[in-house]
Legacy VTK file of the C-alpha trace (Angstrom):
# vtk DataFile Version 3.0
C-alpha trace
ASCII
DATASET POLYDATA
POINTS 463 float
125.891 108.941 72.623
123.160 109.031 70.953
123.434 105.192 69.119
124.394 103.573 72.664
121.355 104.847 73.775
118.812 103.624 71.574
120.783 100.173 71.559
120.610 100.169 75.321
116.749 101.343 74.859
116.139 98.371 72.453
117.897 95.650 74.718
115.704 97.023 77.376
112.400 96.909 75.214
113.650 93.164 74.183
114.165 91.657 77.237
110.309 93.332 79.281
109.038 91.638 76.351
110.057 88.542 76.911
109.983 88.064 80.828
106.362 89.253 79.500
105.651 86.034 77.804
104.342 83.450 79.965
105.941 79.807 79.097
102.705 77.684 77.858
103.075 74.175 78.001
101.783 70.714 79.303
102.528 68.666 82.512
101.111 65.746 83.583
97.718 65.985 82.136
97.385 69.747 83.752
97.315 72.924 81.743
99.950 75.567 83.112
98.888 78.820 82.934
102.005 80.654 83.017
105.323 80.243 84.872
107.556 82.927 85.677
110.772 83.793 87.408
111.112 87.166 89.864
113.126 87.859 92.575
114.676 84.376 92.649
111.423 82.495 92.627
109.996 80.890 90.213
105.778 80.925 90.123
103.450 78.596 88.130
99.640 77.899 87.986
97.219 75.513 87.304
94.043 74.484 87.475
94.692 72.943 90.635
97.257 74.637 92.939
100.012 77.485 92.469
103.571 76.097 92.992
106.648 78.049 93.637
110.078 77.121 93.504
113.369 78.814 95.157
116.783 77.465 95.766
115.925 77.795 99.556
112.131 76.757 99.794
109.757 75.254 97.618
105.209 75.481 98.165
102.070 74.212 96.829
98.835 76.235 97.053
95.992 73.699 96.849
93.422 76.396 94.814
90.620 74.234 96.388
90.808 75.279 100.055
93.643 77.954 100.105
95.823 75.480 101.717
99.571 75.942 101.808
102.759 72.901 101.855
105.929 74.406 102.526
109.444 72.161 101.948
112.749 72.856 101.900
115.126 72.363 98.975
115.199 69.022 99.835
111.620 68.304 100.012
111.692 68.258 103.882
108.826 69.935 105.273
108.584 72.737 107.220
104.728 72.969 108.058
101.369 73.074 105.976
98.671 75.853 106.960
95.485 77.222 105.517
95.859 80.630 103.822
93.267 82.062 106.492
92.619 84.155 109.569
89.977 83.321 112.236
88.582 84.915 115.211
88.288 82.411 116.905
84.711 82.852 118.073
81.274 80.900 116.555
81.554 83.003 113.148
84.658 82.018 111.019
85.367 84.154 108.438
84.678 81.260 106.149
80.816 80.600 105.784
78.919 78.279 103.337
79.969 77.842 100.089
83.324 79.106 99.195
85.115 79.359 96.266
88.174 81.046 95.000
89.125 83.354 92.686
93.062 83.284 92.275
95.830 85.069 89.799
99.410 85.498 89.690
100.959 88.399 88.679
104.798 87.990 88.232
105.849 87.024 91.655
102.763 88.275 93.347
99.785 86.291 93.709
96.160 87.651 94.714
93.043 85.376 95.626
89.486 86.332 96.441
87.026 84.435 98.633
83.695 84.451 97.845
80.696 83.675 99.533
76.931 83.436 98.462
78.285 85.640 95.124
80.366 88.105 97.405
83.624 88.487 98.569
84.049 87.431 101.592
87.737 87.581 102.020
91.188 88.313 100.200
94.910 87.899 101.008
98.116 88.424 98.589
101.338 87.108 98.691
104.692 88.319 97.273
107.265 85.458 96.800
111.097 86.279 97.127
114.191 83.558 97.686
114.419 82.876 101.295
110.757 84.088 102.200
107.199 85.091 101.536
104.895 87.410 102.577
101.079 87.264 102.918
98.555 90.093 103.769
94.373 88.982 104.590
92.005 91.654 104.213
89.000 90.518 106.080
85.516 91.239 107.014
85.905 92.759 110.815
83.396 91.059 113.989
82.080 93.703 116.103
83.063 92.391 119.604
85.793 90.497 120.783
89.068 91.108 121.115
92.124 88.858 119.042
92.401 87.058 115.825
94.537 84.037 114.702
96.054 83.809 111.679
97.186 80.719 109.541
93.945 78.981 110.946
90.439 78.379 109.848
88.185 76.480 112.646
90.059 73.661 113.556
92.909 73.835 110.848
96.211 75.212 112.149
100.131 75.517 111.275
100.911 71.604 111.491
103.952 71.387 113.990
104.888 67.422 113.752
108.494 67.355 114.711
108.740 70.596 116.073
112.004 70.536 118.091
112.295 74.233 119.112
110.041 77.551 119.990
111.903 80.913 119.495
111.361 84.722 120.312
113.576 87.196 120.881
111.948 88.501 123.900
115.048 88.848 126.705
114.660 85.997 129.612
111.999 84.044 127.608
113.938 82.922 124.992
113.049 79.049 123.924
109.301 79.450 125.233
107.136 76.565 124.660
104.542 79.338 124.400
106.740 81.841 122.500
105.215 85.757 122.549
105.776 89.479 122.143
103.769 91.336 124.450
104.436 95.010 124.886
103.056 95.434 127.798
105.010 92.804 129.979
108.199 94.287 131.755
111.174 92.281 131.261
114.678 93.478 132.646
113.010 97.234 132.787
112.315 96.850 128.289
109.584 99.417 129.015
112.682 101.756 128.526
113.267 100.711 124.947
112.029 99.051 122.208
110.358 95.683 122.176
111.486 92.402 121.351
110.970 92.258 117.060
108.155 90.939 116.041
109.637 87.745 114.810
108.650 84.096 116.190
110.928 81.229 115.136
110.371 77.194 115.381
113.198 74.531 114.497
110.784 72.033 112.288
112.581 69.155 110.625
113.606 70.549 107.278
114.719 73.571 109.494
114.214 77.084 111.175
111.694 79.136 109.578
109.873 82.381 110.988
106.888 84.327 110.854
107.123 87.828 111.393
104.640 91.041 111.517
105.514 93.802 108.889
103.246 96.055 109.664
102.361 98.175 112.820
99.409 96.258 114.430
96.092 97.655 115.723
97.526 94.863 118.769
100.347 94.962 121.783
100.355 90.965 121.439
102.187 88.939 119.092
101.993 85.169 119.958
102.212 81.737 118.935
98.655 80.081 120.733
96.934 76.711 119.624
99.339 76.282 116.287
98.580 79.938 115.219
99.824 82.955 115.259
97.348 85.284 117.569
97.063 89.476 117.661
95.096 90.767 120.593
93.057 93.260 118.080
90.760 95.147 120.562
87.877 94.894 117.681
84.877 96.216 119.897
86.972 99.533 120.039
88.115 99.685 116.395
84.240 100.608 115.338
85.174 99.920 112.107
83.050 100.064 108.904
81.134 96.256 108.607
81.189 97.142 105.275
85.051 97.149 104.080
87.615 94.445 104.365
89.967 95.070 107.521
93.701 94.873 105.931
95.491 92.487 108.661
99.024 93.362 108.959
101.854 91.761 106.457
103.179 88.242 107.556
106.364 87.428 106.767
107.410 83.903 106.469
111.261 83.001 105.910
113.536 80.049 105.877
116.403 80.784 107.908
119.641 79.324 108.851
119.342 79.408 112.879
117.099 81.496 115.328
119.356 84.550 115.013
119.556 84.753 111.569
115.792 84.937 111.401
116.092 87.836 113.732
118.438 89.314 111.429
116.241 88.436 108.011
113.322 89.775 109.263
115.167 93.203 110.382
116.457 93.305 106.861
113.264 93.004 105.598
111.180 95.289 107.460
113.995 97.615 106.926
114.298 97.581 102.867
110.798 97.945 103.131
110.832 101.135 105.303
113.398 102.975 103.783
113.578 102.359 99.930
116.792 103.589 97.909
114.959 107.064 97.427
114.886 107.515 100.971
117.003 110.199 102.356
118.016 109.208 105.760
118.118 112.176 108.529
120.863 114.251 108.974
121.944 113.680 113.185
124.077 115.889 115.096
127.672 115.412 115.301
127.368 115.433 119.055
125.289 112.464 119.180
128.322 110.702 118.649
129.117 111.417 122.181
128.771 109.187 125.087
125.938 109.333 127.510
126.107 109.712 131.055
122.794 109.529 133.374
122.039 109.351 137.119
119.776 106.325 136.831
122.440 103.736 138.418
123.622 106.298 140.800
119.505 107.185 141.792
118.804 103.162 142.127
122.002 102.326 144.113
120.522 105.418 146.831
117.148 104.106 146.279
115.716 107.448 145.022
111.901 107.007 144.161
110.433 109.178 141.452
109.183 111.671 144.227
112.062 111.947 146.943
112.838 115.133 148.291
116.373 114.383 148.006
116.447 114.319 144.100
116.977 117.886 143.134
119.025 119.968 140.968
121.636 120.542 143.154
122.364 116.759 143.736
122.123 116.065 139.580
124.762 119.372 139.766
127.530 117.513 142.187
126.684 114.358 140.501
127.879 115.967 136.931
130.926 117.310 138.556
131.897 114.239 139.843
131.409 112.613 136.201
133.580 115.445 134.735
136.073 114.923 137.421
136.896 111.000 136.354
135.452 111.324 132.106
138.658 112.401 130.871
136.815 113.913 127.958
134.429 116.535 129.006
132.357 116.308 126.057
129.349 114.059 126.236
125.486 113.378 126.585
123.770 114.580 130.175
120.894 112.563 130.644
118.261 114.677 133.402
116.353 111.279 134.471
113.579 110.749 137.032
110.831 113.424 137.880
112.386 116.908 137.064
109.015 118.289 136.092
106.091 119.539 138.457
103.568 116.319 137.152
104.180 113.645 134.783
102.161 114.732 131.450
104.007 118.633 131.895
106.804 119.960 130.716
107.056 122.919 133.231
109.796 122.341 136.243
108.870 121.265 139.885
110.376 123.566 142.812
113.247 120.928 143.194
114.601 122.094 139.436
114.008 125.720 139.315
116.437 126.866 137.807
116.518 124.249 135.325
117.713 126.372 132.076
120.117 128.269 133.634
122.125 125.106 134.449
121.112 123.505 131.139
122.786 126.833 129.807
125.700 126.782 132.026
126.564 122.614 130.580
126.551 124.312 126.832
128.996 126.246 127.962
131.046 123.709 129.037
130.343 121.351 126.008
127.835 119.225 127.688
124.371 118.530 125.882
121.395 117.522 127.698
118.394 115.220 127.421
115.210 115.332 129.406
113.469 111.970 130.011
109.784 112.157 129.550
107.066 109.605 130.866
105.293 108.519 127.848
101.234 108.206 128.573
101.679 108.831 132.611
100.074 112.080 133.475
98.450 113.443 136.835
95.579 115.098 137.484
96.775 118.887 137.484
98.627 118.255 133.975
98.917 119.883 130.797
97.418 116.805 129.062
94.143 116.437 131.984
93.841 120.354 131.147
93.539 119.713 127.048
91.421 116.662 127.925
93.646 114.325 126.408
93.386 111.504 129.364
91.482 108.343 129.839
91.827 108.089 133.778
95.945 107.701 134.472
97.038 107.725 130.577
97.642 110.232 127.786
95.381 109.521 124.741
97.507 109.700 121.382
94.595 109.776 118.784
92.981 112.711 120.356
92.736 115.404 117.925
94.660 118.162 120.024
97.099 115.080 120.454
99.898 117.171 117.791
99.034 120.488 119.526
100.115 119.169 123.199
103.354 117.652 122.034
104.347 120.765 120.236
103.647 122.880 123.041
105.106 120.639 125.172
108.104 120.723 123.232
108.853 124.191 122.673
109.319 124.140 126.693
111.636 121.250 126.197
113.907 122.269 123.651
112.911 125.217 122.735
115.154 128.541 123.220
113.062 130.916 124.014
112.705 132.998 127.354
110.248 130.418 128.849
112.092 127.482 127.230
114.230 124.681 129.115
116.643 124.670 126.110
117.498 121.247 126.259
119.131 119.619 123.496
116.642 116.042 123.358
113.806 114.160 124.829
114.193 110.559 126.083
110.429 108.810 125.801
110.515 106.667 128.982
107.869 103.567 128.970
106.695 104.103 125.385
105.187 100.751 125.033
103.679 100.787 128.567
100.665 101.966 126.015
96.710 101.956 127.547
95.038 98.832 127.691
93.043 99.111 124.556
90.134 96.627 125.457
89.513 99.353 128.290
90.900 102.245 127.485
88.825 105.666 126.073
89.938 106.349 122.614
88.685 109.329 121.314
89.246 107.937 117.594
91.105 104.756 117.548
90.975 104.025 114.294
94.066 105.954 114.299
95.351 103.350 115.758
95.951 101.474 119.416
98.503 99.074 120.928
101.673 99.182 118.494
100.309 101.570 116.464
99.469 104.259 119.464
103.002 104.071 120.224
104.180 104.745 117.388
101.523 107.606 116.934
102.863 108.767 120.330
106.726 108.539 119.331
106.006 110.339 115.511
104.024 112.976 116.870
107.677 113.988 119.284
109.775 113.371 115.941
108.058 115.236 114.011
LINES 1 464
463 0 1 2 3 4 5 6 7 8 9 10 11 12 13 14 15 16 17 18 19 20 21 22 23 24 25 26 27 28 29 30 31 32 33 34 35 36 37 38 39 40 41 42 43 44 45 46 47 48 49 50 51 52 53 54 55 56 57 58 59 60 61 62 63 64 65 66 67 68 69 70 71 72 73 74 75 76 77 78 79 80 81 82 83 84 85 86 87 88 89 90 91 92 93 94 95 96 97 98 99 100 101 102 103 104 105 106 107 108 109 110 111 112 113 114 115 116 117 118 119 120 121 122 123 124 125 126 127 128 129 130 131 132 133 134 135 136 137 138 139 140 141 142 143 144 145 146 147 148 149 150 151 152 153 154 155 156 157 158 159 160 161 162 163 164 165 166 167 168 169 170 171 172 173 174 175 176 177 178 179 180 181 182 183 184 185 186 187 188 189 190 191 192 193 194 195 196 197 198 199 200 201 202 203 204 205 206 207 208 209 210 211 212 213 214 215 216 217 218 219 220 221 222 223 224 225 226 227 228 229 230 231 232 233 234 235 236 237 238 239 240 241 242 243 244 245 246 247 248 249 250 251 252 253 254 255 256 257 258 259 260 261 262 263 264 265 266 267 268 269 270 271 272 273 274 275 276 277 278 279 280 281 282 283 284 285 286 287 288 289 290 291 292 293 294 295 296 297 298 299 300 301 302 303 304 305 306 307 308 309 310 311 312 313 314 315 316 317 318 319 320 321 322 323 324 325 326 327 328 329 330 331 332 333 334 335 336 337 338 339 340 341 342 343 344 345 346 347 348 349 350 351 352 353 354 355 356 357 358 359 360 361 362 363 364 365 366 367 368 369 370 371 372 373 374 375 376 377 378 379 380 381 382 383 384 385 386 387 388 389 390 391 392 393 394 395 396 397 398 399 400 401 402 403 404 405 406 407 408 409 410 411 412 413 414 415 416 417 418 419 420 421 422 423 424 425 426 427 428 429 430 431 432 433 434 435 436 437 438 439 440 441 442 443 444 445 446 447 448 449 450 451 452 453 454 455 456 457 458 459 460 461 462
C-alpha cells in the first residue's frame, strides 16, 4: 500500500511540474511568453496580444487597447468588443493616458488599467472550452443610474451580420431590443422567477451569449446601443470613491442554438453555485405531492384580494370538493389571496379566524398547507410599518431589523406553538416586484438592491 502510494505521489509531483513549465519559443518575429493548456483552452502571450485557442472558439486580445476578436473554429467571427465598461455619461472610465498591465495565469488572465501612475481599472477573465468569463472592477460615478458593458465611448460589440436577437423572457422572445427586466409583468412572472439572465444573438459564425453570473446591484439586464446595459441605481449605492466597484461576472459562450445557450449558461451558474462539496438540502418527502390552490377557481369568480366573499369557509367547501374528484387525498393545499389582516402581517383577518384549527384539521387528513405571502406589499397598520421597515408602500430588505421581522413573522406562519398558524410552507408572491431603487429609501443598500434585494428578501425566509 504503501509503494503504490508514493508511486502515485511521484506521478503526481511529475506531471504539476511539468504543466508548470511554460513552452518558450519563437513565432513570427514575437517572443511568447508562455503557452498553456487548462480546461480545454489553450492560452498564449506576447508582447502584443493574448490569444486563446479551443476546439469551439478561438480570441485575440490586442494588449494595446484591451480589445477583444472572437471566431469560431473556423475563423468565422462572432463579434469584436473592447474589454471595458462605460457609464455612459461625459466621464468614461478611461481618461488620458492609459496603459496596461496584463498576466496570465494558467487559464486565467488579469489586466490592470492605469492612469496618470494609478489604477484606474481592472477586469479578469477565466477561459474554458465553449465559453469565457470576464469580471471589471471599476472606479464607481456618484450619480446616475446604469452602466454598459463591452463599450468604451463610442466602441461597442460589432453586430455586422447579426441575423437574430434572443432572450428568454416569455412573449418577447426574438426582440430586436432583447431584455430582462424584473420589474415588467409578463403572463403574471411576478409569481416566479425571472427570465435567466442570458441574452443570445445568431452572428454569422453562430449563436453565442452573454450572460450575468452574479446577483446585480440592477433589476435590468439589456442589450441597448451594441452593449450590454445594468440599470445600477449608483446615486443610492454611496459607495466608497475610493475602491474599485466589482461589476458582476459576464459570461460569454458559443452555443449550438438559442436554447442551448439557455441551458449552458444554467449549467454554468449552477457548477458555480453548488461545487462538489456542497451538500444539497434534505426536502420533505411530502413535497413530492401535488399542489392544489384556489387561484383559478378565485379568478374564474372574479374574487379581488379584498372581497367579502373569500373566507375560510369558501377555501373549506372548495377543499372538499378537490378531495371529492383527487382520487388520492394526499397533496399540497395552497391558502392563496389575502388570508391575513394587512399585507406585511402574518396575523389572520376576521374572514380566517380560525385559521389553525383548520390547518390542524387538513394534517389530520394528510393534507399539508402553504400560505402565500406578498413579498414587499405592506399597509399602513402592519407589522413591517410598526418595525419601521417601509419606504412608503414597500418592505425594505436591508434594514437592520430586516432578519428579526421575518423570523417573527415566521414563527406565526409555521410555527407550532399556541399562537402559531402551523402551516407547513410559505409561497413568496411578487418577489421580483422589488422597490424602484432610483427612488426608493434604503436604509443601507449597499446590501444590495434590485436582484440582489430579492434575493436578500427570499434568503432571509430560507434561512
Amino acid at each position: 500500500m504503501g509503494t503504490n502510494f508514493s508511486k502515485k505521489s511521484f506521478q503526481l509531483l511529475i506531471a504539476a511540474l511539468i504543466a508548470a513549465l511554460p513552452l518558450l519559443f519563437s513565432c513570427a518575429g514575437n517572443h511568447i511568453v508562455g503557452e498553456r493548456t487548462f480546461s480545454g483552452a489553450t492560452v498564449s502571450e506576447d508582447s502584443v496580444q493574448v490569444r486563446v485557442i479551443t476546439p469551439i472558439y478561438s480570441l485575440t486580445i490586442r494588449k494595446s487597447d484591451a480589445q477583444l476578436f472572437l471566431e469560431n473554429g473556423r475563423g468565422e467571427k462572432f463579434t469584436s468588443f473592447p474589454l471595458a465598461a462605460y457609464f455612459g455619461n461625459d466621464t468614461p472610465i478611461y481618461a488620458g493616458e492609459n496603459s496596461y498591465h496584463w498576466k496570465v495565469n494558467g487559464h486565467q488572465l488579469f489586466a490592470e488599467q492605469f492612469s496618470d501612475d494609478s489604477v484606474f481599472s481592472k477586469f479578469q477573465m477565466e477561459f474554458f472550452e465553449n465559453c469565457f468569463t470576464v469580471k471589471f472592477f471599476v472606479h464607481p460615478p456618484q450619480k446616475g443610474i446604469g452602466t454598459f458593458l463591452l463599450r468604451k465611448g463610442d466602441i461597442a460589440l460589432e453586430t455586422k451580420g447579426w441575423s437574430e436577437y434572443f432572450s428568454p423572457e416569455p412573449d418577447d422572445y426574438y426582440s430586436s431590443k432583447p431584455q430582462i427586466d424584473i420589474r415588467t409583468d409578463r403572463d403574471q412572472q411576478w409569481k416566479f422567477a425571472p427570465a435567466p439572465l442570458n441574452l443570445s444573438f445568431l452572428s454569422p459564425a453562430g449563436w453565442i451569449s452573454f450572460g450575468i453570473v452574479d446577483l446585480p446591484d440592477a433589476s435590468i439586464f439589456a442589450f441597448r446601443e451594441n452593449s450590454l446595459w445594468l440599470d445600477i441605481p449608483w446615486q443610492k449605492l454611496a459607495l466608497n470613491t475610493g475602491q474599485l466597484y466589482p461589476l458582476p461576472e459576464l459570461l460569454i459562450s458559443c452555443n449550438r442554438s438559442e436554447w442551448d445557450a439557455v441551458k449552458d449558461y444554467s449549467d454554468f451558474v449552477f457548477r458555480k453555485e453548488f461545487s462538489s462539496n456542497h451538500q444539497s438540502l434534505e426536502t420533505p418527502q411530502w413535497w413530492k405531492s401535488p399542489i392544489i390552490s384556489p387561484l383559478g377557481e378565485t379568478l374564474k369568480r372574479q374574487f379581488s384580494e379584498d372581497d367579502h366573499r373569500y373566507t375560510l369557509n369558501w377555501i373549506k367547501n372548495f377543499l372538499d370538493s378537490m378531495r371529492v374528484s383527487w382520487i388520492d387525498s394526499n397533496f399540497i393545499f395552497i391558502i392563496e389571496g389575502k388570508w391575513n389582516r394587512v399585507f406585511g402581517d402574518p396575523t389572520p383577518s376576521s374572514q380566517f379566524a380560525n385559521l389553525r384549527q383548520f390547518i390542524d384539521e387538513c394534517h389530520q387528513h394528510d393534507i399539508r398547507v402553504i400560505l402565500s405571502w406578498k413579498a414587499w406589499q405592506i399597509a399602513p397598520d402592519s407589522k413591517a410599518v410598526l418595525w419601521g421597515l417601509h419606504d412608503g408602500e414597500m418592505c425594505d430588505a436591508t434594514h437592520h431589523l430586516f432578519p428579526a421581522y421575518v423570523d417573527s413573522s415566521c414563527k406565526i406562519m409555521i410555527g407550532d406553538q399556541p399562537n402559531g398558524l402551523n402551516a407547513d410552507g410559505i409561497q413568496i408572491e411578487n418577489l421580483f416586484l422589488t422597490p424602484k431603487a432610483e427612488t426608493a429609501d434604503f436604509e443601507n443598500p449597499n446590501l444590495g438592491v434590485g436582484i440582489k434585494e430579492a434575493y436578500r428578501y427570499l434568503a432571509e425566509f430560507y434561512r
